[in-house]
C-alpha positions as CSV (number, residue, x, y, z in Angstrom):
1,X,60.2,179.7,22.9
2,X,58.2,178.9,19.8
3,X,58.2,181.7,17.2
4,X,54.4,182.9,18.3
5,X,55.9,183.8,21.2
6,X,58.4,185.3,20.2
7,X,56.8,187.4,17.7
8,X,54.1,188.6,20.8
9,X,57.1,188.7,23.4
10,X,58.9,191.4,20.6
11,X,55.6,193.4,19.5
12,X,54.9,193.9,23.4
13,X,59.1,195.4,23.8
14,X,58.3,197.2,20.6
15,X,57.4,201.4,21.0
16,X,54.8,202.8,18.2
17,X,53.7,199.5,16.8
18,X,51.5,199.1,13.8
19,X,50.4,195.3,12.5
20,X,49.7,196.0,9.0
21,X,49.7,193.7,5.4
22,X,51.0,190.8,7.5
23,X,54.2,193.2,8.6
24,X,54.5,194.3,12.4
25,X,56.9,197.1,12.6
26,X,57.5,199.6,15.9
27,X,61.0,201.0,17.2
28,X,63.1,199.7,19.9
29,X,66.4,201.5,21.8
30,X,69.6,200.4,23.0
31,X,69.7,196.7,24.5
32,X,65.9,195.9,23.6
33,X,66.8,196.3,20.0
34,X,69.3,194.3,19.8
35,X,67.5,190.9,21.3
36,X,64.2,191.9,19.8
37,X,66.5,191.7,16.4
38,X,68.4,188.9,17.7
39,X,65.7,186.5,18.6
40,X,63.6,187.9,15.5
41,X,66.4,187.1,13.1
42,X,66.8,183.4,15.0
43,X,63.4,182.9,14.5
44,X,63.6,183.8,10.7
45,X,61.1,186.3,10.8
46,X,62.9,189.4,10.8
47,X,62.1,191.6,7.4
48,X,64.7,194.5,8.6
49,X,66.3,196.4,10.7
50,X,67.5,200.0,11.5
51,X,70.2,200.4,14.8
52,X,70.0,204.5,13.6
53,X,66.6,204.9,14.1
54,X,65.3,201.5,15.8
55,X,63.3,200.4,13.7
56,X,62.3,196.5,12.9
57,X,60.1,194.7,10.6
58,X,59.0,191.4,10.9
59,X,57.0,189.0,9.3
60,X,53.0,188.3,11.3
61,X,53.3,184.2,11.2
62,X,50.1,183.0,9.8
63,X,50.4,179.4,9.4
64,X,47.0,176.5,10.5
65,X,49.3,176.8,13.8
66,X,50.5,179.8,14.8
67,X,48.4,182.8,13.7
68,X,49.5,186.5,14.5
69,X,46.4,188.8,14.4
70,X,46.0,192.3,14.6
71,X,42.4,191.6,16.2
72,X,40.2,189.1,16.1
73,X,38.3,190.2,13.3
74,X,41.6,190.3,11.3
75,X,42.0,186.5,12.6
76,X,38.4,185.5,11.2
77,X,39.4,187.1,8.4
78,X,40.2,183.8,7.1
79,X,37.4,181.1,6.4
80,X,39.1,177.8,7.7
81,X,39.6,179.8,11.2
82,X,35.6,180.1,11.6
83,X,35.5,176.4,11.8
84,X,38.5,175.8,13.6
85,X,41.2,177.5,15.6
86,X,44.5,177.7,15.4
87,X,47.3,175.5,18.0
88,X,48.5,179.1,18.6
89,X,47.6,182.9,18.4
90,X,48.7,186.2,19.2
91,X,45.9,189.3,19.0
92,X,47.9,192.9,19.3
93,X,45.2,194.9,20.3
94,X,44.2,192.6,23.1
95,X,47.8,192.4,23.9
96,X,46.8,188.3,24.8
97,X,48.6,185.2,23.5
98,X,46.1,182.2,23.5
99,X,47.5,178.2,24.0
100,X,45.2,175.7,24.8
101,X,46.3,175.6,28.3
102,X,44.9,179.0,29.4
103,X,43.1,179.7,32.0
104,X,42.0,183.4,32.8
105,X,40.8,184.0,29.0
106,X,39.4,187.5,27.8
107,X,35.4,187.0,27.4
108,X,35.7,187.9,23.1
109,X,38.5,185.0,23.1
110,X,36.0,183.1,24.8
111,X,33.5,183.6,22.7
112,X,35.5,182.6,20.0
113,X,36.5,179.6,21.3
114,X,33.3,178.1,21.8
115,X,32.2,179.4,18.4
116,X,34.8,177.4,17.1
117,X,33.9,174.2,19.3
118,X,30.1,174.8,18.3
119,X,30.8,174.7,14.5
120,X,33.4,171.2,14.9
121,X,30.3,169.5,17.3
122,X,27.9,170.2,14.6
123,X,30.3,169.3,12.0
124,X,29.8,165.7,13.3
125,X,26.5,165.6,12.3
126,X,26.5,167.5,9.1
127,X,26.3,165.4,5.6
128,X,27.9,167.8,3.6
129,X,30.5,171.1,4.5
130,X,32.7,169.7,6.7
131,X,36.0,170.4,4.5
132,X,38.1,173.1,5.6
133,X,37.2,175.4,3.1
134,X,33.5,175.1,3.2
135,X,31.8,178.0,4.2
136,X,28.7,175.9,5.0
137,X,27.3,173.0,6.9
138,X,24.5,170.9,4.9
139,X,22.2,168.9,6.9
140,X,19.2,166.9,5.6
141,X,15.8,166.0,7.6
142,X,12.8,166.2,5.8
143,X,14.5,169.1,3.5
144,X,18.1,170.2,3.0
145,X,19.1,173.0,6.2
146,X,21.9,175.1,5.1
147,X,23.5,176.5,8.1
148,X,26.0,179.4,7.3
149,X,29.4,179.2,9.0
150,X,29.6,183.5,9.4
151,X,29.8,185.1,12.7
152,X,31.2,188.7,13.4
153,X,33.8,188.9,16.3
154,X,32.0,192.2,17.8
155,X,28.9,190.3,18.0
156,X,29.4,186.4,19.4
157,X,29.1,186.0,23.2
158,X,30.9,183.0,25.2
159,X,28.4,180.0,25.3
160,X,27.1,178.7,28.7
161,X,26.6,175.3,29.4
162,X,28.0,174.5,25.8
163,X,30.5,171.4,27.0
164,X,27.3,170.1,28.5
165,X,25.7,170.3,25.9
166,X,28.3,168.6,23.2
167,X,28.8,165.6,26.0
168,X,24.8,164.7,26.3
169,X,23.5,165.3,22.9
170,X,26.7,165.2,20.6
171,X,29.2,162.7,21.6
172,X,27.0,160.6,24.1
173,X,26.4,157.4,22.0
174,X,23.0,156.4,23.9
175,X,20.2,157.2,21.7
176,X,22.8,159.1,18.9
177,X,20.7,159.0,15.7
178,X,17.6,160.1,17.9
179,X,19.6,163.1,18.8
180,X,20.9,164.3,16.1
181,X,17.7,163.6,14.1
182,X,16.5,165.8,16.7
183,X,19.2,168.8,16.8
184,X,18.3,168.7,12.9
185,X,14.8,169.1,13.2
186,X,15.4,172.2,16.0
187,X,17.6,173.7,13.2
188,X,15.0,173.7,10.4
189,X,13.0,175.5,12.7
190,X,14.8,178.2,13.4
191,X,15.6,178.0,10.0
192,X,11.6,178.5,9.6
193,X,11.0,180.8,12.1
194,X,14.1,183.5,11.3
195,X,13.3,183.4,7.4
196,X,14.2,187.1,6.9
197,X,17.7,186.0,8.5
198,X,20.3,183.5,7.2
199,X,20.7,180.7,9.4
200,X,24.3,180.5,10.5
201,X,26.6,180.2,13.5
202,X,26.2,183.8,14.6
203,X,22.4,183.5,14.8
204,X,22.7,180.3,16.4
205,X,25.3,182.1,18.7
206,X,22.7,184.7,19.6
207,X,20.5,182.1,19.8
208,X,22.0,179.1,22.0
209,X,19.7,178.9,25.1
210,X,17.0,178.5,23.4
211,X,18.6,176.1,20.9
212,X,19.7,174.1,23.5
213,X,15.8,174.1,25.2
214,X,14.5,172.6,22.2
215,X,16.8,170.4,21.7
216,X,16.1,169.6,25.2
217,X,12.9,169.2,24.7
218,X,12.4,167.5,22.1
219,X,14.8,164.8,23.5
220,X,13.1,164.8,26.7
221,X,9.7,164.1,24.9
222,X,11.5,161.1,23.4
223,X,12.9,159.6,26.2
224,X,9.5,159.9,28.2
225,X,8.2,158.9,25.2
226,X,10.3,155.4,24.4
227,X,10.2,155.2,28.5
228,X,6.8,154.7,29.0
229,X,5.5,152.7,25.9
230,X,8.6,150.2,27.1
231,X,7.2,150.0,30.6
232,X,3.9,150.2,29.6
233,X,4.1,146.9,27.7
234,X,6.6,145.5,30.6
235,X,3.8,145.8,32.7
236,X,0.9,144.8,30.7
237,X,2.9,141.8,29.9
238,X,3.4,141.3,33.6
239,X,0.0,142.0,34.1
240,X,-1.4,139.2,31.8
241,X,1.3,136.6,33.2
242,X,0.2,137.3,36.7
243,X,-3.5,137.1,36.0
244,X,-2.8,133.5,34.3
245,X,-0.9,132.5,37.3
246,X,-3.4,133.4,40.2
247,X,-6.5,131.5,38.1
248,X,-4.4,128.9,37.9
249,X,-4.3,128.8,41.5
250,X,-8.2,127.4,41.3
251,X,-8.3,125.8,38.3
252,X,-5.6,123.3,39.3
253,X,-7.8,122.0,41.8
254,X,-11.2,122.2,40.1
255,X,-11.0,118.1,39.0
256,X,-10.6,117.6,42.9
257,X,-13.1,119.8,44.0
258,X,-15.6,117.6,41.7
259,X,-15.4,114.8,43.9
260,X,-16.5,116.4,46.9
261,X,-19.8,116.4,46.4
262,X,-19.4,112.9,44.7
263,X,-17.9,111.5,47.8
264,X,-20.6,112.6,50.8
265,X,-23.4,111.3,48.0
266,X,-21.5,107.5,48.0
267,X,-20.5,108.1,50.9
268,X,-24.0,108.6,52.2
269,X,-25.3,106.0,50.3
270,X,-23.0,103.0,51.2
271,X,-22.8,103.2,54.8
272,X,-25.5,100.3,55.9
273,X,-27.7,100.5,59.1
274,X,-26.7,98.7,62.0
275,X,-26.7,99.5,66.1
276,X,-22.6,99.2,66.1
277,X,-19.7,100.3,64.1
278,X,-19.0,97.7,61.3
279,X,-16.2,97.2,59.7
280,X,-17.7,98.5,56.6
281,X,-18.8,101.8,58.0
282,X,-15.7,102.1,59.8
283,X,-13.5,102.2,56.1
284,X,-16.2,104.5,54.7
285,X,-15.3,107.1,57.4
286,X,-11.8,106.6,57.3
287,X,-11.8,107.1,53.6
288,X,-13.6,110.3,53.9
289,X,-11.5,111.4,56.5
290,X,-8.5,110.9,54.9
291,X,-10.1,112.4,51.4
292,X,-10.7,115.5,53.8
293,X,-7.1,115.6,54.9
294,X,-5.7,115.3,51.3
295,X,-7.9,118.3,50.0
296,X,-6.9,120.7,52.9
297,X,-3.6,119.5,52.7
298,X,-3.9,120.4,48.5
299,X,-5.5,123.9,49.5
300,X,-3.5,124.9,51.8
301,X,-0.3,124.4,49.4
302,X,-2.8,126.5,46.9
303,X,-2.9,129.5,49.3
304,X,0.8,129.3,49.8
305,X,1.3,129.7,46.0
306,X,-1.0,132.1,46.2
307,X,0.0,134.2,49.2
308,X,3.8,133.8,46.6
309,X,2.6,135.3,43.6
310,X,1.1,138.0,45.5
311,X,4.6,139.0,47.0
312,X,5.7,139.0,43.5
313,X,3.0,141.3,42.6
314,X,3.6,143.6,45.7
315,X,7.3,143.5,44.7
316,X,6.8,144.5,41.6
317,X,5.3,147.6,42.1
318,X,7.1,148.8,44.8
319,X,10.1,148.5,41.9
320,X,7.5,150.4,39.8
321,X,7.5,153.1,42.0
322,X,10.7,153.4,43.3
323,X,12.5,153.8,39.6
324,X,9.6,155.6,38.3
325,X,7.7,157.2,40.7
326,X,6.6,160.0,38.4
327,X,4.1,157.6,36.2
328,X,3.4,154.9,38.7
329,X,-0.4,156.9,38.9
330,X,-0.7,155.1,35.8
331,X,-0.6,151.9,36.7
332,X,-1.8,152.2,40.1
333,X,-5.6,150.8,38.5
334,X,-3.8,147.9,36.5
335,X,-1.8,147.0,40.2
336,X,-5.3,147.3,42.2
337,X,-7.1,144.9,40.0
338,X,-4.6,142.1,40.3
339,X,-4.8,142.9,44.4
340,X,-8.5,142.5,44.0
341,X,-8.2,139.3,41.6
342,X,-5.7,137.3,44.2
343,X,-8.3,138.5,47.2
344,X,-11.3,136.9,44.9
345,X,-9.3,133.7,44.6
346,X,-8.3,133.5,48.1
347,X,-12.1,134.0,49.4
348,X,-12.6,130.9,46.8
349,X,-9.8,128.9,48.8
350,X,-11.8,129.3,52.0
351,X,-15.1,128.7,50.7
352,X,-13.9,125.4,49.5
353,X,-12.0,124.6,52.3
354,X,-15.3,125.5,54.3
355,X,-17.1,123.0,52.0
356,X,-14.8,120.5,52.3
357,X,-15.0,120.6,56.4
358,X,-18.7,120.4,56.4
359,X,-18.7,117.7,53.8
360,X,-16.7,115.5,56.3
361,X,-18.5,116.6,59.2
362,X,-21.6,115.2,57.3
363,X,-20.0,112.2,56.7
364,X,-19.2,111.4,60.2
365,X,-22.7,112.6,61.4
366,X,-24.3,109.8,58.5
367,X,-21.4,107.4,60.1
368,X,-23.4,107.7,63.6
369,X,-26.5,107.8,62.3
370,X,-26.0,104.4,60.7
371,X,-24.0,103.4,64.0
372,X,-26.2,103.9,66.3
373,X,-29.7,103.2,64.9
374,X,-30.7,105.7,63.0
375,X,-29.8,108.2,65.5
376,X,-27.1,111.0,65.8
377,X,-25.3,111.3,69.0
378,X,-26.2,115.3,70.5
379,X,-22.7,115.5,72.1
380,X,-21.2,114.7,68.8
381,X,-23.0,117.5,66.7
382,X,-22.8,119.7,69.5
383,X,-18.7,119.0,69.4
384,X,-18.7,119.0,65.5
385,X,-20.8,122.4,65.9
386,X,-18.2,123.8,68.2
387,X,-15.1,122.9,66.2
388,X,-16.9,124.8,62.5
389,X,-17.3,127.8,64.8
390,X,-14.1,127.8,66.1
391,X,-12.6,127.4,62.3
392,X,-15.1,130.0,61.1
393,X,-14.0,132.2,63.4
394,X,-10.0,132.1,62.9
395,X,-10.0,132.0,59.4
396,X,-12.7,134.9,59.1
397,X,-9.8,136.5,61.3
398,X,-7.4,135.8,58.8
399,X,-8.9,136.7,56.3
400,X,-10.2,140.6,57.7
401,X,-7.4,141.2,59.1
402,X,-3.9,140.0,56.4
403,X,-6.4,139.7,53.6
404,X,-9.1,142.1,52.8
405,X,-8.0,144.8,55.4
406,X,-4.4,144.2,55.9
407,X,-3.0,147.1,58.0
């Protein structure tokens, strides 16, 4: 047994006690008072002794470790045990020896106890007071806060929700100097608001739910804060890079599409009049034929790169909503315009592929018209006629139904 406890296992033995001028004294009979004495002695504590009349003396241990308290007010008597408590101490009129493994605690030792834990987590952040003697914690922001370290033991209340609070906005190393800039800025207001009072630990005590609410707040308002400008400019960055992407899309094949119109005019113009195929005609058409081939061949790898960034896009924003679904309404317009910019550039992949069909198709009607003539051949335009309706029609399918209206 450590000498705490066996000061608090002699008081409770002891009959009429009294705890006065750091001297416990009561009366013991027969056996009792001869281990109470016994153990006392052992312990080194023992001031004196009467076996007539009972009566024993000892010394109230009141070392940074073990502290023997009549109450707790006689135990916050003491300065240095406002700001931190001891390994070990005994309160007589509680009847209640506290070690740090306790479980079932009496609500005023409670109370203490967090006190205590309240003034060494705000310690941490303090510039100035944190020596044992100090009677005050010095913070600065914007203008020095002095926050008293004076409570009354009648009057603090066990702290909810207190750990929690140490573990997310004292000791929790993400955004550290942000919260405790803004804990100190919560503590000049109260400091503000309670001018008639001194700010200090009992106040703040009193006060803890809605300390904790600001603080809460205020670091809530930051994170939302820091949140959004980041993803804001994620986005907008995303934005910009997509944008450049998808016109890329058509201006990578703007040199080509140049020729088109370049290649039905020579085209048209070097084919030479004759009732059969020549040679000559022949190569013209197999040129434009294979020109035709080549450009779909080149737009359809452009709608593929297309139909690629889009999925990126798509994926995106379904991150976007998934890990922060409760601002994704404001980038829902900045989403929909890049949808609507990759539908515009699709529509301008068809309409040149379109072009470049009825460019060759012209071609091969000027091909028998200089065949055969001067004349065009009515089952070949009526075949050529059939086959642009039939490729109107599917990609006008396409492009209703996974394009413009996809369901």
């Amino acid at each position: 047994m450590s000498r705490l406890e066996i000061s608090a296992e002699s008081f409770r033995t002891l009959n009429d006690r009294e705890v006065s001028r750091g001297r416990v004294s009561g009366t013991a009979i027969g056996p009792s008072f001869s281990k109470i004495t016994g153990d006392l002695e052992q312990a080194g504590l023992l001031i004196s002794s009467n076996p007539e009349t009972g009566r024993v003396v000892f010394s109230a241990l009141s070392a940074a470790n073990e502290y023997f308290a009549q109450s707790l007010t006689d135990l916050l008597a003491g300065a240095s045990r406002k700001k931190k408590c001891p390994q070990e101490f005994f309160i007589a009129d509680l009847n209640y020896l506290f070690s740090p493994t306790d479980i079932d605690r009496p609500p005023v030792i409670q109370a203490y106890l967090d006190t205590v834990l309240l003034v060494e987590s705000l310690s941490k952040l303090a510039e100035h007071g944190t020596e044992p003697t100090s009677t005050k914690l010095i913070f600065f922001h914007k203008e020095k806060i002095e926050l008293h370290i004076n409570y009354d033991a009648d009057k603090i209340k066990p702290i909810q929700g207190l750990q929690d609070f140490i573990e997310r906005y004292v000791t929790d190393e993400i955004h550290a100097d942000q919260k405790k800039t803004i804990i100190k800025s919560v503590l000049l207001e109260l400091s503000k608001e309670f001018e008639g009072c001194t700010l200090d630990i009992g106040l703040l005590n009193e006060k803890f739910e809605e300390f904790k609410r600001r603080v809460s707040s205020g670091y809530q308002l930051y994170v939302s804060e820091f949140s959004f400008q980041k993803i804001k400019a994620e986005i907008e960055k995303s934005k910009f890079e997509f944008i450049t992407k998808i016109n890329k899309v058509f201006s990578d094949i703007q040199n080509q599409l140049l020729t088109v119109p370049a290649a039905l005019i020579i085209a048209g113009s070097q084919f030479e009049s004759s009732d059969h195929v020549t040679l000559k005609n022949f190569l013209i058409l197999s040129g434009a034929l294979a020109f035709t081939i080549f450009m779909l061949l080149l737009i359809m790898n452009q709608r593929n790169t297309l139909q690629s960034i889009y999925n990126e896009i798509d994926n995106e924003w379904g991150l976007i909503k998934k890990k922060h679904n409760a601002i994704k309404e404001q980038f829902e317009t900045q989403y929909k315009s890049l949808e609507t910019r990759y539908k515009h550039q699709y529509l301008l992949l068809e309409v040149v592929a379109l072009i470049v069909i009825m460019a060759c198709m012209a071609t091969a009607l000027l091909f028998n018209y200089n065949s055969a003539s001067q004349g065009v051949s009515v089952e070949l335009a009526m075949l050529l006629g059939f086959f642009l309706i039939m490729y109107m029609a599917s990609r006008a399918y396409t492009v209703f139904s996974k394009i413009l209206f996809p369901s």
